[in-house]
N, C-alpha and C positions, 0 to 999 in steps of 0.2 A: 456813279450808278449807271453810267453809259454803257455798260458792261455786266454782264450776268449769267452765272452759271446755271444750268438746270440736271438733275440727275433725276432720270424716269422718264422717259416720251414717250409712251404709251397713249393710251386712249385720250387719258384726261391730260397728263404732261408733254404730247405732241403739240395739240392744237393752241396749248399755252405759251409753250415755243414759239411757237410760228406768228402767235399776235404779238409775240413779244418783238420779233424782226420786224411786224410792219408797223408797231407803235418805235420804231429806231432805235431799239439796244440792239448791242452786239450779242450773239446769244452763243455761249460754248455748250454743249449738251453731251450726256453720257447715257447709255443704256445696252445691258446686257444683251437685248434683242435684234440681231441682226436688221429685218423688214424695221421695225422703228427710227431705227439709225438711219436707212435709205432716203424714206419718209422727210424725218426732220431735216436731213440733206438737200432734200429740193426744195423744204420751204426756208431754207436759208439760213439753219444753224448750224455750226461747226465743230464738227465731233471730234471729241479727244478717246485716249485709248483707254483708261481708265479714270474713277471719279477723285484721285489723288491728283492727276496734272491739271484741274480746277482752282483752286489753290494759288497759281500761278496766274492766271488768267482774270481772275476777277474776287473781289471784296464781297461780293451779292451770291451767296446758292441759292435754289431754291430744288427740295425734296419731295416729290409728289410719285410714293411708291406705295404698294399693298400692304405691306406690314411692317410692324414696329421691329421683327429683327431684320428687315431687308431694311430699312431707315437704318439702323445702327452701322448696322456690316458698311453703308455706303459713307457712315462718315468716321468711323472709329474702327473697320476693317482693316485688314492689309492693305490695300491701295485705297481705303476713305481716303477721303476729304480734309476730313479734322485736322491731320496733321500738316497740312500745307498750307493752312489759311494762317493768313497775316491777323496779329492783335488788332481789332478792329470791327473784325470782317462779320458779316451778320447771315445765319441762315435761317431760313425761311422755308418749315417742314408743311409741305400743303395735303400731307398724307393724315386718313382717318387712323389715329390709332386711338391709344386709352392717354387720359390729361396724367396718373401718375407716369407714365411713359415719356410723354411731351419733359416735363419736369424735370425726369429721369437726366434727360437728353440735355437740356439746358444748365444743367448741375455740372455736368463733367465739362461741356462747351465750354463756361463762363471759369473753368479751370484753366484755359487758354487764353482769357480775355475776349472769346467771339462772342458775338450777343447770340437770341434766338427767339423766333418768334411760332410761335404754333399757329398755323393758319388755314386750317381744313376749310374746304370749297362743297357747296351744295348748288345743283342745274344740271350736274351729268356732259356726257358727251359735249350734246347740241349747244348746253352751256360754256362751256371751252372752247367749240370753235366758232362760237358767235362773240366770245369775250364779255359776255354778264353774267360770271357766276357770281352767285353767292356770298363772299369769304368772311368767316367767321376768325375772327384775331385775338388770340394771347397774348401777353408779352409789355413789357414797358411801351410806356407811352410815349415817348420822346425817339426810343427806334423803330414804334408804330408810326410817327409821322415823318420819320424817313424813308420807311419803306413802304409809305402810299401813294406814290408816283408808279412804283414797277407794280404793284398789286392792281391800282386802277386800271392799268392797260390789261391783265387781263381780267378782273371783275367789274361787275356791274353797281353791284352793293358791297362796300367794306367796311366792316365796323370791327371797333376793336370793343369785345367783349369784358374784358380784364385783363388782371395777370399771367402769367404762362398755368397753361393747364385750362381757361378759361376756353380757348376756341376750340380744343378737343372734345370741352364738355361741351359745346354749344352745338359740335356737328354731332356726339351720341343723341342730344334731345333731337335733331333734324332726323338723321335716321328712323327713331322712332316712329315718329310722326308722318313721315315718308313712307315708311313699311307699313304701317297698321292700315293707313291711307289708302294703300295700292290692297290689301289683305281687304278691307271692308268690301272693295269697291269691287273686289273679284266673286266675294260671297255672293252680294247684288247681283252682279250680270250673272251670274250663274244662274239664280232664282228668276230673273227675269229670262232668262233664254229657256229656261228648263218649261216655264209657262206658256212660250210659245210666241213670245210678242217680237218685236222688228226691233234689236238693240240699236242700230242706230239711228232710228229716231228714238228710240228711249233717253241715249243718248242726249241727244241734240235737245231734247225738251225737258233737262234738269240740269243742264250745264250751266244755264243763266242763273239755275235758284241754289238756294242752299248750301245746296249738294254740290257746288259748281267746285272745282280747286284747280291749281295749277298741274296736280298729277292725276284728275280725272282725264282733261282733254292732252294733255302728254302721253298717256299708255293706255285708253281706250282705242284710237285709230290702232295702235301698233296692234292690241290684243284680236282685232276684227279683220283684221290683214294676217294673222297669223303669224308675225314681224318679230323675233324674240332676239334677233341679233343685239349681243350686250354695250348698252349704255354704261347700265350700271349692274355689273352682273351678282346673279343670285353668291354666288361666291364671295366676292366683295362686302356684299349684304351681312350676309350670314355672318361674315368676320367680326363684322360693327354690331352684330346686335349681340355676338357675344363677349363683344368690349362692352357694352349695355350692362350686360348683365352683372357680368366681372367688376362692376363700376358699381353697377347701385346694389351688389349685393356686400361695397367695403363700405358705403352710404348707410348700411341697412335700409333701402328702400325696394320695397316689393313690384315690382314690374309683373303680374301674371299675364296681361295682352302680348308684350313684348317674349316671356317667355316660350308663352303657346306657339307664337311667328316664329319663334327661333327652331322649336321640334318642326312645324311646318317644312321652315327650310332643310331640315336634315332628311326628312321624308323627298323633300325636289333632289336633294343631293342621291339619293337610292335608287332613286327611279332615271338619273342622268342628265337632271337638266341643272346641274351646278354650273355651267360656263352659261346659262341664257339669261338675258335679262330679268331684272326681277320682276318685269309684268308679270313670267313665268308662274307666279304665285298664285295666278288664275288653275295653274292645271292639275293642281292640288285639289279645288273645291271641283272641278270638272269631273276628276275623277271618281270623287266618291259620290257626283251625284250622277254621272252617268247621262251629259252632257257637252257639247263643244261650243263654246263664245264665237259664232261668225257671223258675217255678214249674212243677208239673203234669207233671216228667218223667218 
């Protein structure tokens, strides 16, 4: 396991790279994106031409991309992955998709003898490149506790939830809860700036009760600075919560809060702010109350 591939260095699979070189693997990485590639080259991952000369290189992937068919394409495309990896070799999908997807994936893997573990991350950016995200784990138990040396380096909490399909489902409930979270708390600031009062000590003086969460004091500063450059972008979002949907409407479970977020976001997507963070959720209630969340009120 001294040795590790990664495909995807983007926002959340850069900074994962990169703790992964300074907790001492060797890290081969692949990504379509030019600037990404540069990136991970200075923090000391070494780029191959495509995610097929992985294979060669190391027993360990890890998948941390936007969607379930760019995950496939990278390991069952023309130059995937899949086909070059040794019986043995274990990949490790840290991308949100849907748990029939994960399974999907694992099905045809474990036609080659590879193992597979679904391992979607919640904390975002600042979580990646601080190395304590989240990681929610699918997958056998016996290749969960081989693959929790490279996961710990870069998470902070790892638990293996169940079986494959178990940590996809576990990152749609995060989403959820993440989105309605950032959606309540944009209603609020809105009602309170719309009255007139000083949001940031509004702020400051319900952060300790109740009301306090980990994504109040995460996307409050950013929303009062005006800050929407993406952590975790409205796009991204949007993605997940219509694997949400797609998910509990084969569950037959009624999601109506989750749905209403989901039109939310297709309304952010209309108006242009599909690439901003999803604090952006704020500028949805802004607009129809005919109000702006800043400092200085």
């Amino acid at each position: 396991m001294e040795t590790v591939g990664v495909i995807g260095l983007g926002i959340m699979g850069g900074p994962m790279a990169k703790n992964l070189v300074a907790g001492g693997f060797t890290v081969y990485g692949f990504d379509v994106a030019e600037k990404a590639c540069q990136q991970a080259a200075a923090n000391g991952v070494q780029l191959v031409h495509q995610a097929s000369d992985l294979g060669a290189k190391t027993q360990w992937i890890i998948t941390m991309l936007p969607t379930a068919q760019i995950v496939n394409d990278s390991l069952f495309g023309t130059a995937g992955v899949a086909a070059s990896l040794q019986p043995g070799s274990t990949v490790i999908d840290e991308s949100s998709i849907t748990p029939t997807e994960s399974r999907a994936i694992a099905q045809k893997l474990a036609k080659q003898q590879v193992r597979f573990l679904d391992a979607p991350v919640s904390g975002g950016e600042t979580g990646a490149q601080a190395g304590n995200l989240a990681i929610m784990v699918g997958g056998e138990e016996s290749v969960f506790k081989e693959a929790l040396p490279l996961l710990q380096t870069v998470g902070g909490e790892v638990t293996r939830v169940g079986d494959t399909g178990a940590g996809t489902t576990a990152k749609l409930a995060n989403q959820v809860m993440v989105n309605l979270n950032i959606a309540a708390m944009s209603e609020a600031l809105v009602l309170a700036s719309k009255a007139g009062i000083d949001i940031d000590k509004m702020y400051h003086a319900i952060r300790s009760g109740l009301a306090g969460s980990s994504v109040l004091d995460a996307k409050v500063p950013l929303i009062l600075d005006r800050q929407f450059k993406p952590g975790g972008s409205i796009k991204i979002n949007m993605k997940d919560l219509t694997n949400v949907m797609k998910t509990a409407h084969d569950l037959d479970v009624p999601m109506p809060l989750s749905s209403e977020l989901l039109e939310i976001f297709h309304s952010l997507k209309a108006q242009g702010h599909l690439n901003e963070d999803h604090g952006a959720i704020v500028k949805y209630f802004e607009q129809i109350a005919g109000v702006t969340v800043q400092r200085g009120q």
